[in-house]
C-alpha positions as CSV (number, residue, x, y, z in Angstrom):
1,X,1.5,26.8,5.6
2,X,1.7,25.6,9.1
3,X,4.9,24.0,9.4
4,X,8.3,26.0,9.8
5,X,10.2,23.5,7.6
6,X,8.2,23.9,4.6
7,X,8.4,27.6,5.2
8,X,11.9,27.1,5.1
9,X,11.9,25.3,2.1
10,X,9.4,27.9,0.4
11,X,11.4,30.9,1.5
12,X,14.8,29.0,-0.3
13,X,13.3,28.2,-3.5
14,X,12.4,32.1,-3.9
15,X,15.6,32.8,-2.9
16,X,17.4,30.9,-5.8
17,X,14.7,31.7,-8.1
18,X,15.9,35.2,-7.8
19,X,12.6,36.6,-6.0
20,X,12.2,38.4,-3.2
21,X,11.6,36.0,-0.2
22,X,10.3,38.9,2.4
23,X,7.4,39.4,0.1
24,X,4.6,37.5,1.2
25,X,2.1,35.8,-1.9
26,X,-1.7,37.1,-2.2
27,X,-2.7,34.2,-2.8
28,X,-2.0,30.9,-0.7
29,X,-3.0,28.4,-2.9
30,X,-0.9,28.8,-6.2
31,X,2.5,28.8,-5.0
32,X,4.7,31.9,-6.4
33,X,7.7,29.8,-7.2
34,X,7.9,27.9,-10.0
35,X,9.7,24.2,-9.5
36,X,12.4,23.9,-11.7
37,X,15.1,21.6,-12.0
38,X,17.7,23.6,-8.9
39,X,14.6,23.8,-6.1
40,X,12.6,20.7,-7.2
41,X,15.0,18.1,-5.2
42,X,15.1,20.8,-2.0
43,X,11.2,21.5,-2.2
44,X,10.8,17.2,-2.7
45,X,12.6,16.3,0.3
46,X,11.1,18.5,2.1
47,X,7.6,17.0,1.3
48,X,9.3,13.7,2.2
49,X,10.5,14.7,5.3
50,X,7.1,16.2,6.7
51,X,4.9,13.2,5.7
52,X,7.8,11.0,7.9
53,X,7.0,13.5,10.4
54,X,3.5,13.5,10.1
55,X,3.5,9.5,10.3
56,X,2.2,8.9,6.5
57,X,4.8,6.3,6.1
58,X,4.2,4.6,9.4
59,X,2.2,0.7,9.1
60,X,1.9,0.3,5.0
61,X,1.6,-3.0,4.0
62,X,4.5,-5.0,3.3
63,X,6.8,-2.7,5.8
64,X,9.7,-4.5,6.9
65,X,9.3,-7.7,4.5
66,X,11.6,-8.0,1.8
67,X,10.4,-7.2,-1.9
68,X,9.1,-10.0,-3.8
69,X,10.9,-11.0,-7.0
70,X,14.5,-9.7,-5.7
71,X,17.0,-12.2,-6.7
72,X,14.8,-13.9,-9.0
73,X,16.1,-14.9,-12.7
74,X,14.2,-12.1,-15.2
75,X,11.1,-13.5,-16.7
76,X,10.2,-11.2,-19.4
77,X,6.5,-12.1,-18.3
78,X,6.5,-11.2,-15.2
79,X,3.6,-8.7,-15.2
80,X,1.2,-11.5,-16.7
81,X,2.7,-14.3,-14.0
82,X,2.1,-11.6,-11.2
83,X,-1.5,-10.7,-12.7
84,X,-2.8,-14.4,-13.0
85,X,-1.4,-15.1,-9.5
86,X,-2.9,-11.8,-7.7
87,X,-6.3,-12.7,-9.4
88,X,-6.5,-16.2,-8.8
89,X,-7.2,-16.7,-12.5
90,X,-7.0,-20.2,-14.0
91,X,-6.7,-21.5,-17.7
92,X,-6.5,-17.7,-19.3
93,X,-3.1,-16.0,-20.9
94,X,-1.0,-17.0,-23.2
95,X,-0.4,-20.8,-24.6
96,X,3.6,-20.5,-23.4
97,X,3.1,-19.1,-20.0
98,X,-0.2,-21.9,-19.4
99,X,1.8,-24.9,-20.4
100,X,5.1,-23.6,-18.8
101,X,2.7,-23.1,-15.1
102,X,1.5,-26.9,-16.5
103,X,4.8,-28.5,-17.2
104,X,5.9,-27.2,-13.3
105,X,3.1,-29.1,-12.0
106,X,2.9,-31.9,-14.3
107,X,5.0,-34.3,-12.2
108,X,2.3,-33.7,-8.7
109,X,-0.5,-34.3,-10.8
110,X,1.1,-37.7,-12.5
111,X,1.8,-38.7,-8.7
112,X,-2.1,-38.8,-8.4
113,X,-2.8,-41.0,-11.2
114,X,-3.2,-44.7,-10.4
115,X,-2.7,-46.1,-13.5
116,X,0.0,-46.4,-16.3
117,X,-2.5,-46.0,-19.0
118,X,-3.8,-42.9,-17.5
119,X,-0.3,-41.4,-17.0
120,X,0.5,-42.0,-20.2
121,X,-2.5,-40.4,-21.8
122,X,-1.8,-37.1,-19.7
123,X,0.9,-37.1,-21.0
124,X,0.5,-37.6,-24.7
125,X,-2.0,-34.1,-24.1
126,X,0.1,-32.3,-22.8
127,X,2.8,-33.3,-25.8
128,X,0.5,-32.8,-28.4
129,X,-1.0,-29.2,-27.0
130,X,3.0,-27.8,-26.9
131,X,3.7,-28.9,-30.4
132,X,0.2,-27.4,-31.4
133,X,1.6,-24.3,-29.5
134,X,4.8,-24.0,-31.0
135,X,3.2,-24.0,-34.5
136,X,0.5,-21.7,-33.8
137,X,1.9,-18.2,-34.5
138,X,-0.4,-15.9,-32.7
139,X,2.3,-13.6,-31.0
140,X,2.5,-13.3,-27.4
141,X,5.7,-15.5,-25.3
142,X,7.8,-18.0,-27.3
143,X,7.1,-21.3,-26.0
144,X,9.7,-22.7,-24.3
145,X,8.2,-26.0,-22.8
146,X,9.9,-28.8,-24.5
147,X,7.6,-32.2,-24.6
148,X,7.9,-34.5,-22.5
149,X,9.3,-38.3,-23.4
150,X,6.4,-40.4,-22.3
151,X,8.2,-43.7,-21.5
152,X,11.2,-41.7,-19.0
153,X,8.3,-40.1,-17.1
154,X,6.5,-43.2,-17.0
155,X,9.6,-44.8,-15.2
156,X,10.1,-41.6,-13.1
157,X,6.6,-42.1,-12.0
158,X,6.9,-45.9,-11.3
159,X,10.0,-45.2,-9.3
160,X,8.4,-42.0,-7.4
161,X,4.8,-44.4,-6.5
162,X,7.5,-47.5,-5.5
163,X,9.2,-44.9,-3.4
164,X,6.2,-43.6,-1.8
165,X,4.7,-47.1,-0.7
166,X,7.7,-48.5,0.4
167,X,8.2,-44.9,2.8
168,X,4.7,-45.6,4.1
169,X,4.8,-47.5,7.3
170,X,2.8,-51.0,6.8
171,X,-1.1,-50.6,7.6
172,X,-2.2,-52.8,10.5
173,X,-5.9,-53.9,9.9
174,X,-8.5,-52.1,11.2
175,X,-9.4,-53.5,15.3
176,X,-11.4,-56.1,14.9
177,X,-15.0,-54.7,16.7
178,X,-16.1,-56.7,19.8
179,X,-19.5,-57.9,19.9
180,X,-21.9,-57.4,22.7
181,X,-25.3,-59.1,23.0
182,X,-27.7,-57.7,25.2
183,X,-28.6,-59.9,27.8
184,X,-32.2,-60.8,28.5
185,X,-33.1,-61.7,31.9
């Protein structure tokens, strides 16, 4: 052992272990003193304090950030949320925790639909796939994901497109191109 703090912290444990400190261990690799509940915390903070010393805690990722999740309402999913997200993985886990991530972005994808017929049936799916869900009864997350009423978010999405083209700033028509003709001489 190089360093005189861990010495220190050695030579303590023995102490309150009842052992003789001055005697010195045969054997440098099993350590004579066994960790018990009184020397654990001194021997621990030790460590902790040589590895800051040492620069073992210096540049990890995420240093200085805050932690992600901190103030967040629970989700008792949160391991499965966190793992689909990490991976990048689409259309896998449970029914609830799908159509709860769908229902979230149900309204962006309506907004892309050009037609009333086509919002509608979108939504109609997604109505019948969380009453399909709610009687399924394969375990996993309840599903929470009410249905949607089809003619409200029909007017919701009338109002959001009327909203959007009257925000747009009027298109001017493309400049007209000019002609040349080539001259001939």
């Amino acid at each position: 052992m190089s360093d005189a703090m861990e010495n220190a912290a050695r030579y303590l444990a023995k102490r309150q272990a009842g052992e003789d400190p001055s005697q010195e261990a045969a054997d440098e690799q099993e350590p004579s003193v066994t960790l018990n509940a009184e020397n654990r915390a001194a021997f621990v903070e030790t460590a902790i304090q040589l590895a800051i010393r040492r620069g073992e805690f210096d540049n990890l990722p995420g240093a200085g950030k805050p932690l992600e999740g901190l103030g967040e309402h629970h989700d008792p999913d949160w391991w499965i949320r966190r793992k689909i997200e990490r991976e990048n993985l689409t259309g896998l886990g449970p029914p609830a925790i799908l159509l709860r991530t769908e229902d979230r972005e149900l309204d962006a994808q309506l907004d892309l639909l050009g037609r009333e017929s086509d919002v509608r049936d979108v939504l109609e799916d997604f109505n019948r796939r969380v009453i399909e869900a709610r009687r399924q009864l394969q375990g996993g997350p309840p599903v929470v994901t009410s249905p949607r009423d089809v003619d409200a978010e029909v007017e919701a999405w009338r109002e959001r497109r009327a909203a959007r083209s009257a925000a747009a700033p009027p298109s001017e028509p493309p400049p007209r191109r000019r002609r040349f003709s080539i001259r001939r001489r």
